[in-house]
One Martini backbone bead per residue (centre of mass of N, CA, C, O) as a GRO file, in nm:
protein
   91
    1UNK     BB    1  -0.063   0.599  -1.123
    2UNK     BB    2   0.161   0.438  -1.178
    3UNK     BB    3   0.290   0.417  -0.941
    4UNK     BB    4   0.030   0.271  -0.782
    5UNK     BB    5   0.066   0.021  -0.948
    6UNK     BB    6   0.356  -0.034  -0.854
    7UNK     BB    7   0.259  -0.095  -0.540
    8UNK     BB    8   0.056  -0.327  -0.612
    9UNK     BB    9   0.213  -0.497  -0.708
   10UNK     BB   10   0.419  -0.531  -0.500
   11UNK     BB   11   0.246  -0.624  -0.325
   12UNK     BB   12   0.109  -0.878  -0.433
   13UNK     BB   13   0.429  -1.002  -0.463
   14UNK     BB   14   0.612  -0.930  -0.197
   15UNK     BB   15   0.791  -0.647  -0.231
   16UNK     BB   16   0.925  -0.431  -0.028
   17UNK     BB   17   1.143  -0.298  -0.234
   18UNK     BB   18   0.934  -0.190  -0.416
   19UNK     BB   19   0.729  -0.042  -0.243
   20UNK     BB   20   0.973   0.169  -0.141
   21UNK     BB   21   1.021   0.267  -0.467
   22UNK     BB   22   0.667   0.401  -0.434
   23UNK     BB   23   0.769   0.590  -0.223
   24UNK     BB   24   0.772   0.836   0.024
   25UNK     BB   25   0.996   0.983   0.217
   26UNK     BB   26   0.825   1.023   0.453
   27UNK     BB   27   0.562   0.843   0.567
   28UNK     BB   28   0.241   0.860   0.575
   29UNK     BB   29  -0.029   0.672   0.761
   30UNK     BB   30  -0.419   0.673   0.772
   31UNK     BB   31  -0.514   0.404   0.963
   32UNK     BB   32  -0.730   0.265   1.190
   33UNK     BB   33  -0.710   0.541   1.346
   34UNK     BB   34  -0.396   0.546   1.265
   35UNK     BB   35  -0.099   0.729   1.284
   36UNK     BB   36   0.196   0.677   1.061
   37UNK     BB   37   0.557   0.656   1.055
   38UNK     BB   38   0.803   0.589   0.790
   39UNK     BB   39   1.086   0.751   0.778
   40UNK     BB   40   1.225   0.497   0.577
   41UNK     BB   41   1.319   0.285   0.427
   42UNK     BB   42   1.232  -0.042   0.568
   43UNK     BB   43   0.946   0.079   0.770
   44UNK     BB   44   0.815  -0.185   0.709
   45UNK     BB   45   0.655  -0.450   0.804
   46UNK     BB   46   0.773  -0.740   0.763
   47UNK     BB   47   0.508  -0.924   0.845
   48UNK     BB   48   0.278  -0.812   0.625
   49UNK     BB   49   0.221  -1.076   0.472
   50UNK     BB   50   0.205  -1.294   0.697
   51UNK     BB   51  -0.023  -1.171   0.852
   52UNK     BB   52  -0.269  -1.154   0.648
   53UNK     BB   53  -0.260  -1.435   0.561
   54UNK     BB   54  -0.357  -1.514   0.877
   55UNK     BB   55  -0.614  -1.314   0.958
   56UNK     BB   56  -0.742  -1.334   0.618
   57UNK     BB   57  -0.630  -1.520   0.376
   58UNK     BB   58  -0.457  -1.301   0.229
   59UNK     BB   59  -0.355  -1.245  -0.161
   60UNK     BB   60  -0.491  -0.988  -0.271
   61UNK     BB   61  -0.508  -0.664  -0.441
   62UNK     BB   62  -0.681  -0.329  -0.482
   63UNK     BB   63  -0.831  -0.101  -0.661
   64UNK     BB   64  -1.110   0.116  -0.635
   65UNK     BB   65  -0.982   0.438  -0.557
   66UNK     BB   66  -0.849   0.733  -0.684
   67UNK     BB   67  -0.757   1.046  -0.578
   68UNK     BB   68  -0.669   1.322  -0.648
   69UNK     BB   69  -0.593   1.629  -0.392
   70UNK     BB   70  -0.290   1.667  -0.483
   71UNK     BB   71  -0.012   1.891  -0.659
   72UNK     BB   72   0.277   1.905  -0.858
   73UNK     BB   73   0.599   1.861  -0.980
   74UNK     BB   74   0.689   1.625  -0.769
   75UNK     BB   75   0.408   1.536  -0.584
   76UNK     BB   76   0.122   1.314  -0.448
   77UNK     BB   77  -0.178   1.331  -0.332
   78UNK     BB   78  -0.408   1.093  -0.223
   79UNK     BB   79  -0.698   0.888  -0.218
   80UNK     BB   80  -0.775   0.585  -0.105
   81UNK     BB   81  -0.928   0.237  -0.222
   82UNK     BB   82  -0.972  -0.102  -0.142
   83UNK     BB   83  -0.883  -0.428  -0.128
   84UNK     BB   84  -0.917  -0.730  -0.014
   85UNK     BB   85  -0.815  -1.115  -0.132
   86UNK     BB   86  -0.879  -1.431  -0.171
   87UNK     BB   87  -0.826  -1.705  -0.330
   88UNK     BB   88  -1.173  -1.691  -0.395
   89UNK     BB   89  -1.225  -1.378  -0.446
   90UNK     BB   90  -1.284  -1.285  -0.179
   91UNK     BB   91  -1.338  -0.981   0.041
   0.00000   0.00000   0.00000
């Protein structure tokens, strides 16, 4: 869960390099009807900070849900649920 909360912080903060020290590379990422797969460190979208506050005034995010699916002594799987707010905390 510190992981998690450390990639939400960096998400927040707009810390892409935050970001990318709380994630497992390659990163695969199932969202959107559309599976990415981030190769390495530095592959998430350079304007995902500007693109987000463009679309839709998006300045935090939060978990809602947070699930272990799966385990070992190394990584772990979760199914997470999010949700992202503007300026005036609406969702």
């Amino acid at each position: 869960m510190a992981v998690l909360d450390r990639f939400m912080a960096a998400l927040n903060e707009h810390d892409a390099d935050a970001m990318d020290r709380a994630m497992h590379f390659p990163h695969i990422r199932h969202a959107e009807s559309k599976l990415t797969i981030y190769e390495a460190p530095g592959s998430n979208p350079m304007d995902l900070f500007t693109r987000l506050e463009q679309e839709d005034g998006w300045k935090w995010s939060a978990w809602i849900r947070r699930t272990m699916v799966q385990n070992s002594d190394v990584k772990a799987h979760f199914m997470v649920s999010y949700a992202r707010y503007r300026a005036d905390d609406s969702e």
